[in-house]
mmCIF file of the C-alpha atoms, coordinates in Angstrom:
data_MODEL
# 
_entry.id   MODEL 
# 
loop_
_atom_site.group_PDB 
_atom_site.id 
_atom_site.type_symbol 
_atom_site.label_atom_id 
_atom_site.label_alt_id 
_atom_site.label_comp_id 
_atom_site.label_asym_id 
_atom_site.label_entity_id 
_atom_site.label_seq_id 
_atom_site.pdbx_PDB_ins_code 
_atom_site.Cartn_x 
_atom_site.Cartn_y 
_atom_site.Cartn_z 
_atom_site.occupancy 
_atom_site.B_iso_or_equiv 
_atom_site.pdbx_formal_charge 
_atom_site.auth_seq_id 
_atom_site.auth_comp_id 
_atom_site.auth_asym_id 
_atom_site.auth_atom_id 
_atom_site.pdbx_PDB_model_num 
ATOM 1  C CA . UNK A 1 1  ? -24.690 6.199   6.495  1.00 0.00 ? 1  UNK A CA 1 
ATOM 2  C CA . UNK A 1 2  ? -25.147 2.465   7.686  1.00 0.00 ? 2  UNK A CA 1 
ATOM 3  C CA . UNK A 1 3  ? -25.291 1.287   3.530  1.00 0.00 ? 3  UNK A CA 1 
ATOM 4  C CA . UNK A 1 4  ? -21.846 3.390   3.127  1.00 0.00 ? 4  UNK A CA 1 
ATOM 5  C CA . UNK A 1 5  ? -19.927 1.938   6.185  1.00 0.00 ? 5  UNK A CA 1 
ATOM 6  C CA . UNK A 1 6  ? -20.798 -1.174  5.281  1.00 0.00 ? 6  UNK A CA 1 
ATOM 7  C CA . UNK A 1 7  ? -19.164 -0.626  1.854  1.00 0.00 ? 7  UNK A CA 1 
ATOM 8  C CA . UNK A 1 8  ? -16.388 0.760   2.863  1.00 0.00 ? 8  UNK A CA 1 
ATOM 9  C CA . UNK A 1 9  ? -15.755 -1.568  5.587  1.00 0.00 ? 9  UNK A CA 1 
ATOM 10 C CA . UNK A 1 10 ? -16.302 -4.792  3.283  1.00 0.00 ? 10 UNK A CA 1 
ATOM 11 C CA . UNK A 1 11 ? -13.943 -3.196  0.670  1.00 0.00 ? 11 UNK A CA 1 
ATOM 12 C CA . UNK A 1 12 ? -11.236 -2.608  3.504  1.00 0.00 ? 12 UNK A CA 1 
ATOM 13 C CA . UNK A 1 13 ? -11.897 -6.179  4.785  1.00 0.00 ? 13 UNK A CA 1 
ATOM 14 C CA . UNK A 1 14 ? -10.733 -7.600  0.774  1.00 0.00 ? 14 UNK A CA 1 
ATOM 15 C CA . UNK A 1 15 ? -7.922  -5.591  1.056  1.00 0.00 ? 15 UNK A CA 1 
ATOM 16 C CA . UNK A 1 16 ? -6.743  -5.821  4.095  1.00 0.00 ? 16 UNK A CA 1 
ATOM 17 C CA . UNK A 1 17 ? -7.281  -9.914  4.375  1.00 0.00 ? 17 UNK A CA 1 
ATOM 18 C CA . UNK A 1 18 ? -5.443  -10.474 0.600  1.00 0.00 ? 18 UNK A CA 1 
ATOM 19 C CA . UNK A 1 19 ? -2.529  -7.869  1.386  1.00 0.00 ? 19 UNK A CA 1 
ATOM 20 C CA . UNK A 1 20 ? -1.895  -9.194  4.975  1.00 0.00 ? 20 UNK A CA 1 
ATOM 21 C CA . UNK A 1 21 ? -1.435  -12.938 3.381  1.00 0.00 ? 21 UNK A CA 1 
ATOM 22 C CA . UNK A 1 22 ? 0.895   -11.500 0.713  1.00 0.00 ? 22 UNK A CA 1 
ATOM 23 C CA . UNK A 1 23 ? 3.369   -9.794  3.016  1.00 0.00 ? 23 UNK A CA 1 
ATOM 24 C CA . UNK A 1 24 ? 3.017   -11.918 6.235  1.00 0.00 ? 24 UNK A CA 1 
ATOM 25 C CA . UNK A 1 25 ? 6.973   -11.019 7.415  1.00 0.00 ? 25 UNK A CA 1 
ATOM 26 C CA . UNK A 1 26 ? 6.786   -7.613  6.628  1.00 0.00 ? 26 UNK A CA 1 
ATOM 27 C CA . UNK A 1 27 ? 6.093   -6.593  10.347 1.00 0.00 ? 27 UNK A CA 1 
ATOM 28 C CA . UNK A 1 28 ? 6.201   -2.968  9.974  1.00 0.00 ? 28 UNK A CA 1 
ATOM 29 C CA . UNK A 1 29 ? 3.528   -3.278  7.855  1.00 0.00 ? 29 UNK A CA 1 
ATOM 30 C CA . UNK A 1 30 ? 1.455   -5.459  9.657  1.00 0.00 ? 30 UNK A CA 1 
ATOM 31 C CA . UNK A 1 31 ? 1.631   -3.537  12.873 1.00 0.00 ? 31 UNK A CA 1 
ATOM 32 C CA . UNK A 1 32 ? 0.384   -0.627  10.521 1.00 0.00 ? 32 UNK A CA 1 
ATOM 33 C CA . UNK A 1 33 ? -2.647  -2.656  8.891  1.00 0.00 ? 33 UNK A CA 1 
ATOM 34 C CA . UNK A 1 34 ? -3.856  -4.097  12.425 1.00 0.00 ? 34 UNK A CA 1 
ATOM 35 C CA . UNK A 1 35 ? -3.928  -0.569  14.281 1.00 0.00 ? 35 UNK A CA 1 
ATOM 36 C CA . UNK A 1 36 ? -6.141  0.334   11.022 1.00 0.00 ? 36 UNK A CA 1 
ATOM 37 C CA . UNK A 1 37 ? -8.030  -2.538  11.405 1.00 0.00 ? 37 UNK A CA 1 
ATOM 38 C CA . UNK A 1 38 ? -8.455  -1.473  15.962 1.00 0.00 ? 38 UNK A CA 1 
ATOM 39 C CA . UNK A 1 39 ? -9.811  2.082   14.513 1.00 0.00 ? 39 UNK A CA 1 
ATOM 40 C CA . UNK A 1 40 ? -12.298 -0.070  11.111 1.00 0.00 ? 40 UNK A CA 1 
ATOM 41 C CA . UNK A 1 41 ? -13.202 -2.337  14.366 1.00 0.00 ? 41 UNK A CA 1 
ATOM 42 C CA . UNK A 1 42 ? -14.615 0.524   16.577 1.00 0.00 ? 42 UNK A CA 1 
ATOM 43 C CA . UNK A 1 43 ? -15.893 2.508   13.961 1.00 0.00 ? 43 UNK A CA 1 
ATOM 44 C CA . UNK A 1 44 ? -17.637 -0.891  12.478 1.00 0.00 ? 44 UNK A CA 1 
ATOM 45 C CA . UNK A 1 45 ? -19.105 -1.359  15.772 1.00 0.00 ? 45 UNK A CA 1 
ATOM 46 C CA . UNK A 1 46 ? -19.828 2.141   16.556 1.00 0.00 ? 46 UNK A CA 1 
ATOM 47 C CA . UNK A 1 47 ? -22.002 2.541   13.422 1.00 0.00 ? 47 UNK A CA 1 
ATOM 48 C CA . UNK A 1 48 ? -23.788 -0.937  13.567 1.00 0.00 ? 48 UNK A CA 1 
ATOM 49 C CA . UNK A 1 49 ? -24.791 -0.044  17.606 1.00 0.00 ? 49 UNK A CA 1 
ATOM 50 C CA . UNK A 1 50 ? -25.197 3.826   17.408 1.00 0.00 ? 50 UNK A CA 1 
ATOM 51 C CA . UNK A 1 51 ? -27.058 4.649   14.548 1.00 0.00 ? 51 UNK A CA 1 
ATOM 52 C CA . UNK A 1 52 ? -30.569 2.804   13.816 1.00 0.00 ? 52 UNK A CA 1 
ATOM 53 C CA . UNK A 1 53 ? -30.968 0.651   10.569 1.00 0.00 ? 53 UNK A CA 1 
ATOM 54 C CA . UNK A 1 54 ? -33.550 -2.092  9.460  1.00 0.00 ? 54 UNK A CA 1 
ATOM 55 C CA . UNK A 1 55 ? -33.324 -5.595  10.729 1.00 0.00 ? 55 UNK A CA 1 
ATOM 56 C CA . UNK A 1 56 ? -32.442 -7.334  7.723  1.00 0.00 ? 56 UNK A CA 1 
ATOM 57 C CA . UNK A 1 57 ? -29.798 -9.255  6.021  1.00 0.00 ? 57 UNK A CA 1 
ATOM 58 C CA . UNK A 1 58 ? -27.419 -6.101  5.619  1.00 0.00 ? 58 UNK A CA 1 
ATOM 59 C CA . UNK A 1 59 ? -26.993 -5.615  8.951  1.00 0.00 ? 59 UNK A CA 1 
ATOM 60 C CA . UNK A 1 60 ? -25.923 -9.102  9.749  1.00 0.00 ? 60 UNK A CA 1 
ATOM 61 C CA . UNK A 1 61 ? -23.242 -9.108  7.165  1.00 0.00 ? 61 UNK A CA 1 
ATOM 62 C CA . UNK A 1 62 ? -22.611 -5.925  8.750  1.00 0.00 ? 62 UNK A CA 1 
ATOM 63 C CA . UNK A 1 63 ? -21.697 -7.699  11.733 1.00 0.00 ? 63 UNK A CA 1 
ATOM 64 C CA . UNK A 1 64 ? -19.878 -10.390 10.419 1.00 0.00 ? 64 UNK A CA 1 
ATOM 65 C CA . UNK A 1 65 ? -18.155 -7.639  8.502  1.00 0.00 ? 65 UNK A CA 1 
ATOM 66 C CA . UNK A 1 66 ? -16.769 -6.335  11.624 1.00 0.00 ? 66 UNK A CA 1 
ATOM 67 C CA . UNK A 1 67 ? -16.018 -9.610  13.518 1.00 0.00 ? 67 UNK A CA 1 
ATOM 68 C CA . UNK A 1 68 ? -14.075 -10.583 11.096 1.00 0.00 ? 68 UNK A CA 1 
ATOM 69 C CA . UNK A 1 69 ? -12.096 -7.325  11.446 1.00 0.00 ? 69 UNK A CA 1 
ATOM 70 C CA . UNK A 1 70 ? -11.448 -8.484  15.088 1.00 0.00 ? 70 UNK A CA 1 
ATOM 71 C CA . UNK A 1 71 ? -10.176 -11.872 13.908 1.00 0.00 ? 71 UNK A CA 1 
ATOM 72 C CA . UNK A 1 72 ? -8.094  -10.465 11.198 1.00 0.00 ? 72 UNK A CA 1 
ATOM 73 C CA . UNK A 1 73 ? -7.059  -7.493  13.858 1.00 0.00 ? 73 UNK A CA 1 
ATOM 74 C CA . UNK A 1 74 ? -5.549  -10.227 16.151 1.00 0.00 ? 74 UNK A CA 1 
ATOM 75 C CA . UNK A 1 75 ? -3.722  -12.093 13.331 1.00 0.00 ? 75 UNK A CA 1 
ATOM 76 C CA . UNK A 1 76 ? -2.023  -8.931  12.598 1.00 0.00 ? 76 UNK A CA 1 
ATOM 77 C CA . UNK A 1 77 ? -0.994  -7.992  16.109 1.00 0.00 ? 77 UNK A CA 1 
ATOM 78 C CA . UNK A 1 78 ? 0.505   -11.586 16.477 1.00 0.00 ? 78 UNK A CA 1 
ATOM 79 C CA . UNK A 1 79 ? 2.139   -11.554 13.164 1.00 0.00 ? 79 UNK A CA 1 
ATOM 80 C CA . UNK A 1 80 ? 2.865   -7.924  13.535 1.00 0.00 ? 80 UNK A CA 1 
ATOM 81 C CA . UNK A 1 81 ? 4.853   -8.213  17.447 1.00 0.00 ? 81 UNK A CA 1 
ATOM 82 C CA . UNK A 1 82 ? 5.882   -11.626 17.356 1.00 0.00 ? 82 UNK A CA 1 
ATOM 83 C CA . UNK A 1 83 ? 9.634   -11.881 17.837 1.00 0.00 ? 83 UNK A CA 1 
ATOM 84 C CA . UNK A 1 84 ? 11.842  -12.762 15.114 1.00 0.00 ? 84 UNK A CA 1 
ATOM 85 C CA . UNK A 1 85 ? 13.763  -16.454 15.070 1.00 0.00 ? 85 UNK A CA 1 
# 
């Protein structure tokens, strides 16, 4: 389970980071991407804290994985709510 979130996580992380650069003032659809991103986060973190795994270089890119997803999380929000000029 810990191998497969990581995946999927790292494969949402490519696609979420290259599509949210692409369409930065479509703000419908960034509000969209960073709520994903809120549930990726937990999940991410929920997995990486909850479920045991060997110490080992997976499970520090697992948790840069997921930080990331916080950083790219905020950019969204702020990108996503920020008012119009």
């Amino acid at each position: 389970m810990f191998n497969a979130i990581f995946w999927i996580l790292l494969i949402w992380l490519l696609i979420n980071g290259i599509w949210m650069w692409f369409k930065l003032d479509d703000q419908k659809l960034q509000k969209t991407f960073a709520w994903i991103n809120v549930v990726a986060v937990i999940v991410g973190f929920w997995v990486f804290y909850g479920v045991s795994h060997p110490a080992g270089t997976l499970a520090t890119w697992f948790l840069v994985v997921s930080w990331v997803n916080v950083v790219i999380a905020i950019l969204q929000f702020y990108f996503g709510y920020r008012k119009a000029n």
